[in-house]
N, C-alpha and C positions, 0 to 999 in steps of 0.2 A: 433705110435698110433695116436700121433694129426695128421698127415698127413693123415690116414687112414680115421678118423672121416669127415675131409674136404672133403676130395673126394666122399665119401657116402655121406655128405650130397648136393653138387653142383649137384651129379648127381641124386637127388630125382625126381625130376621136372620132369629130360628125362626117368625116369622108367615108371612114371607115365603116361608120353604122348606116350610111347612108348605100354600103355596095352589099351588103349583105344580103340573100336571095330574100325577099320580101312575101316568098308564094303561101307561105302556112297563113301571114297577119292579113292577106288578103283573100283567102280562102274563109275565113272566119268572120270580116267587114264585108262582103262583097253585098251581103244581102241586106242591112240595113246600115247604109252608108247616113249615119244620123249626128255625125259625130266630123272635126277637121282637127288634126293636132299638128302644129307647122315651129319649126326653128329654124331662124335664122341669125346670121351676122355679118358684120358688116363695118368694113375699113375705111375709116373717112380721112382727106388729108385738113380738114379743122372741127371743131365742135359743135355742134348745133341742136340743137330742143326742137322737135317737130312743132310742138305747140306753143312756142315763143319766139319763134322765128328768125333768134339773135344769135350770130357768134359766140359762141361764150368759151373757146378758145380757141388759141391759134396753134396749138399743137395738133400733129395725128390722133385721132382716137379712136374706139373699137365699142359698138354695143355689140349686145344680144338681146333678141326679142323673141320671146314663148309667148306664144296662143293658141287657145283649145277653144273653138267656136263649136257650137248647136246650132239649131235652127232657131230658136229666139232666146239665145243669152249665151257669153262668153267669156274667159276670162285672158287676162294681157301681164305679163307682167316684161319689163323693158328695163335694163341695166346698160350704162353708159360710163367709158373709164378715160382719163386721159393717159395715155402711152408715155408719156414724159413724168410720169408721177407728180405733177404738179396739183397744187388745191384749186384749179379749176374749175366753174360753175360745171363743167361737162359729167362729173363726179356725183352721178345721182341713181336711183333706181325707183324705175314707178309697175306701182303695182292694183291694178283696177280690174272690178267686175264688170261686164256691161249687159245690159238687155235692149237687143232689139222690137221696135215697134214695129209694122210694116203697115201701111195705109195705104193701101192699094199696091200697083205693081211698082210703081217707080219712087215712091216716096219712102222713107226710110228715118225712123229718130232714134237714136241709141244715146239712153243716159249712161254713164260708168260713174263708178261710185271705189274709190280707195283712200292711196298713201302716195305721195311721192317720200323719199326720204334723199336729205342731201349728206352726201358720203365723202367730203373733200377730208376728213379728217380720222372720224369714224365710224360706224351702221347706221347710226341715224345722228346729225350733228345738228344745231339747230337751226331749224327753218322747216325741219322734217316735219310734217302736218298732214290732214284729213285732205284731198282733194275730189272735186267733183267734173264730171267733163259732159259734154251737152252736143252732140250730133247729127246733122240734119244733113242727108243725103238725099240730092232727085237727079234719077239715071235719066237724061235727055234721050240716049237713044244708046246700045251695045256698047258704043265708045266712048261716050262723053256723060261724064257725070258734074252734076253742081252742089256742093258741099261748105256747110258752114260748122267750123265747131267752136266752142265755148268751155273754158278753164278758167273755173276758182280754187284757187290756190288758200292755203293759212286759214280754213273755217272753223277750226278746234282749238287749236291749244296756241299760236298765234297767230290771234284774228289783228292784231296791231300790222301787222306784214299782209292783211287779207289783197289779194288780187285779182283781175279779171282781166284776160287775153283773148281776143278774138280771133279767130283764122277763117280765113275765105280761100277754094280752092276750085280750079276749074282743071279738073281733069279729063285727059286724054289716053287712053289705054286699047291698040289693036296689034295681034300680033306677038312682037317682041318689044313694042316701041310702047313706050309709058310715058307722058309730057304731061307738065302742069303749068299752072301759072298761080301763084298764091299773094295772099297779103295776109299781116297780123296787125292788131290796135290793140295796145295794152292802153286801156282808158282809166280815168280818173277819179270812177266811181267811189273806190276804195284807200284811193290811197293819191297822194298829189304828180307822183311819176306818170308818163305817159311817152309813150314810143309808135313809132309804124315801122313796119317792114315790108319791103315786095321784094318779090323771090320770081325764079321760072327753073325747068328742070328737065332733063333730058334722058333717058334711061333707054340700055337697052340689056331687057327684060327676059328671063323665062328661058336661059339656053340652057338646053336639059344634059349634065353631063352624066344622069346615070337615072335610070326606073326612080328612086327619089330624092334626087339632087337636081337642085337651079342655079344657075349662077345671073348675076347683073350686075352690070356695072353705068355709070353715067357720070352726070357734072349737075350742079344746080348751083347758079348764082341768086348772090343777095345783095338790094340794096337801101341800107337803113337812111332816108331823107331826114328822120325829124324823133328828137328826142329832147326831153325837158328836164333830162337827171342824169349830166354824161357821166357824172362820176360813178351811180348803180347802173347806168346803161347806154356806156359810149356809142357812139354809131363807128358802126365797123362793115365794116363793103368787102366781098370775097367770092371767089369760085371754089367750091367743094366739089372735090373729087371722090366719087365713090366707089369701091368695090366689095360685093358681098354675096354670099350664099343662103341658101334655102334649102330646107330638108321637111320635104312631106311626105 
């Protein structure tokens, strides 16, 4: 319930902006629509790193994610908090530029180039480092897209912590309905830890409560078979419950 109360109330603000008659900023965009600026957030019942695949807490938590996309280059920035004010890994804020590639119609490579910074304690605590993320999207057909990405972690200032996680996703998206099916392999290139993760997810997507509001909600399970460093990276098995909104 206290977690529920917090998130109603964070997202008053964006209800609000989001009912406001919209006709003047569209009367002024209509003609070159060159530009997407999107916020969202989003109430999880545990924690989870899209690009590491792991639990990394078992309490409720709440991000928010700003993106202002172009047509070939963007920028992302993603903060995540734990609702129990514990020093949880959930306790992070990433902030990366990216440029899309496009190779023909259906292929697609987006490098991003930042910072994650880890916040369990204070703005940036250590661990907080240069990140690089590596994208490779092919749209099979409207609905189904096949997707790999790629996260080096600690490449500056601790390279002794350097790491490398892989995500593999096969998405599903028509309608209102959004499914995936993922894996991660944080391998051993860099450093002696190594883990896997499979995951699947179910969303239902895109319910328009207002000219630019969306709402979604779903469930995504995970489950961690194999890891070689339970003590940095127990295996942990869970259904995430999610709910969150969208303002474009």
């Amino acid at each position: 319930m206290r977690a529920l109360v917090i998130f109603l109330l964070l997202l008053f603000p964006v209800t609000v902006w989001a009912n406001i008659d919209p006709l003047d900023s569209i009367q002024k965009t209509k003609k070159e629509n060159t530009s997407n600026l999107k916020l969202s957030t989003r109430l999880h019942s545990m924690g989870q790193f899209s690009y590491g695949g792991r639990i990394v807490s078992d309490n409720p938590t709440l991000d928010f994610n700003f993106t202002y996309d172009r047509k070939t280059w963007g920028l992302q920035v993603f903060k995540a908090m734990d609702l129990h004010n514990e020093p949880t890994q959930i306790n992070f804020m990433l902030a990366v530029i990216n440029k899309n590639f496009h190779l023909g119609r259906k292929l697609t490579i987006t490098p991003s180039a930042g910072f994650i910074l880890e916040q369990c304690h204070s703005m940036a605590d250590k661990g907080s480092d240069v990140t690089l993320i590596l994208t490779t999207g092919y749209k099979i057909s409207k609905s189904f897209t096949i997707e790999h990405s790629t996260l080096f972690g600690n490449l500056v200032m601790e390279q002794e912590y350097k790491d490398w996680v892989n995500r593999f996703r096969i998405l599903y998206s028509k309608n209102h309905i959004d499914m995936g099916l993922m894996a991660w392999h944080n391998n051993k290139v860099f450093d002696s830890a190594e883990y896997m993760t499979f995951g699947s997810s179910l969303f239902y997507s895109r319910v328009r409560l207002s000219p630019a509001l969306m709402m979604n909600a779903g469930v995504t399970g995970l489950l961690m078979p194999y890891s070689n460093d339970i003590e940095d990276y127990p295996k942990k098995n869970g259904i995430i419950v999610t709910v969150g909104l969208v303002l474009d």
